[in-house]
N, C-alpha and C positions, 0 to 999 in steps of 0.2 A: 106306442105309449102304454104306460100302464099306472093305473088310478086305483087305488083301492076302495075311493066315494063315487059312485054309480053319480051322486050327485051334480057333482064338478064335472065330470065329463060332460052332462049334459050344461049345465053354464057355458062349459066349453062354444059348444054346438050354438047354442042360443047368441051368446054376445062378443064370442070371439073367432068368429068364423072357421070353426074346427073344421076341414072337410069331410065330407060324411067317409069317403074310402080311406082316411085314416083310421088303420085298428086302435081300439083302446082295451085294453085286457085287463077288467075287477079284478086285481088280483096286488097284495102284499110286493115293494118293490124289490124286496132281495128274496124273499121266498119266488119270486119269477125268475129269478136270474139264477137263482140254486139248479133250478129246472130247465135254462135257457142252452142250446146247445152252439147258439151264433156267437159270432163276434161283430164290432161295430167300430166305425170310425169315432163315432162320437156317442158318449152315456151324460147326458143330463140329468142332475140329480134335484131334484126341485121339494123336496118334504119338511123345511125348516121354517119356523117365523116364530121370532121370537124367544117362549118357551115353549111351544108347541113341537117338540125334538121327537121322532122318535125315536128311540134308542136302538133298535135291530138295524136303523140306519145311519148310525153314526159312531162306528165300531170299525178298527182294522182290520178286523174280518170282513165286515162288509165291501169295503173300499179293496181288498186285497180281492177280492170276486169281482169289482167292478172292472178292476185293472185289468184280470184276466180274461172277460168279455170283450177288452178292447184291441182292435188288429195293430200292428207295429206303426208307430206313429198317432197311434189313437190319444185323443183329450176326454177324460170327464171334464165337463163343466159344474158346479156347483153354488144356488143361488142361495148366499144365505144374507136371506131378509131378517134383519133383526136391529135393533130397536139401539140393544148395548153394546157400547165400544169402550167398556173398561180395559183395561188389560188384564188378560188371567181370565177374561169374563168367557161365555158360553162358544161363543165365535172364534176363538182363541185356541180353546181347544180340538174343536172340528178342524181347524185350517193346521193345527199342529198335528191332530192323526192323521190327515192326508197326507201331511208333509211326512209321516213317517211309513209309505207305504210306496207312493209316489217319487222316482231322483228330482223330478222339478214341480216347483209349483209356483203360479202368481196371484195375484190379487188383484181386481178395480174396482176403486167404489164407484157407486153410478149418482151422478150429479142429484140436488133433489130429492132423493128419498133414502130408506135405511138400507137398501141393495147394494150389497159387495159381493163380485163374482169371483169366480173361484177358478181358475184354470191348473189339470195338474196331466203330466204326462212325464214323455220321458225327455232327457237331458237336450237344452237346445229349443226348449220349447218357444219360448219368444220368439227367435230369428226365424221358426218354424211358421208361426204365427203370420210375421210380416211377408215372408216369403209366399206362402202360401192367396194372401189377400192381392197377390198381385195379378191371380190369375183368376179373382172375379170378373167376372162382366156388367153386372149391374152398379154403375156408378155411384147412388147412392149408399150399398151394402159396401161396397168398395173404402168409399172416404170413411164410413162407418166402422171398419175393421182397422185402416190407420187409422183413428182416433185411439180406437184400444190399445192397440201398439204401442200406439207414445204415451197413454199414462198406464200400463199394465207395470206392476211390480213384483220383483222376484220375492218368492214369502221364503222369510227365515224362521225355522221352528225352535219355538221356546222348550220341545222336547216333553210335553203333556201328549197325553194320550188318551182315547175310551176304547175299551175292548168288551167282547160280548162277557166277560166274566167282572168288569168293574167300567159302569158308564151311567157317572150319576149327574143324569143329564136333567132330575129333577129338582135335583138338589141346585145345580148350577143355574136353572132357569128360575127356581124360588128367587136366588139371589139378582140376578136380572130385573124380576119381576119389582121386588125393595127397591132397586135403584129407582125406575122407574116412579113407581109411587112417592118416592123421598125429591125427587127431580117434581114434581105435581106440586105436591104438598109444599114446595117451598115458592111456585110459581103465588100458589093462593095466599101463600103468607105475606110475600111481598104487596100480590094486591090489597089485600087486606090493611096493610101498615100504610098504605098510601091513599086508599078511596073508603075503607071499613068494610063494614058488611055487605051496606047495599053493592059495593064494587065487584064483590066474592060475588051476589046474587045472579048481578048482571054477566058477567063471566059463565056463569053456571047457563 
């Protein structure tokens, strides 16, 4: 693992049963991987929510270093928790530069919350997927992996891009951010026009 917040790791440790002999390395995720000399089956990219982007990690450059840490047949996964599903909006563009780095890519959104995961590899990757899940043994991670299977979707890219020399991930997260507040601001209004003030209060 590698955490740039000394903090979260320890969270980890405290409430989600990190095991201790897993390493966790303070250190920047792609500045590690600039210096990493392995390769992996699988790179989870976990640094999004929201507009909280960081931008050295959501670059073709970066994603094209990820690709190349990963062994033939290898998946990044990618978890991007976020909030806005405009089209065009911040999420749109992440999954469009993978998709331009990446031959295959999918998408699931996860039931319940604002999590849509991200799968990208190389061509074939879904039948890979199912194949693969068959040669689980624990039955519960098993029916868990067809599930994904059957709602995983092939992403088609709308051709946007971020790159370390234009990725204006804060610009795009402002705009997120507006929706957001205008989606709020219109919840109160409604309450407002139906119960008044005291209703806004009680809300509050």
């Amino acid at each position: 693992g590698v955490e740039i917040d000394r903090k979260i790791t320890d969270l980890a440790h405290q409430y989600f049963q990190l095991p201790a002999q897993v390493p966790v390395t303070e250190y920047d995720g792609r500045a590690y991987l600039n210096e990493d000399p392995q390769k992996y089956d699988v790179i989870m990219v976990d640094a999004y929510q929201d507009i909280t982007i960081p931008f050295q990690m959501s670059s073709v450059e970066f994603f094209q270093s990820v690709r190349q840490h990963l062994k033939p047949g290898g998946v990044m996964v990618v978890n991007l928790n976020m909030h806005g599903t405009e089209q065009g909006g911040i999420a749109d563009w992440l999954a469009d530069t993978v998709a331009g780095v990446f031959p295959e890519v999918m998408t699931i959104d996860v039931p319940g919350n604002t999590n849509r995961e991200l799968f990208a590899g190389e061509r074939g990757l879904k039948a890979s997927l199912a194949q693969n899940s068959q040669t689980v043994r624990n039955p519960q991670l098993k029916d868990l992996l067809a599930t994904i299977g059957n709602r995983a979707v092939l992403y088609h890219s709308g051709g946007r891009k971020f790159t370390d020399d234009k990725a204006p991930v804060e610009l795009l997260g402002m705009q997120e951010l507006d929706g957001l507040i205008r989606q709020e601001a219109e919840r109160y209004k409604e309450i407002y026009r139906k119960e008044g003030i005291e209703g806004v209060l009680q809300d509050l």
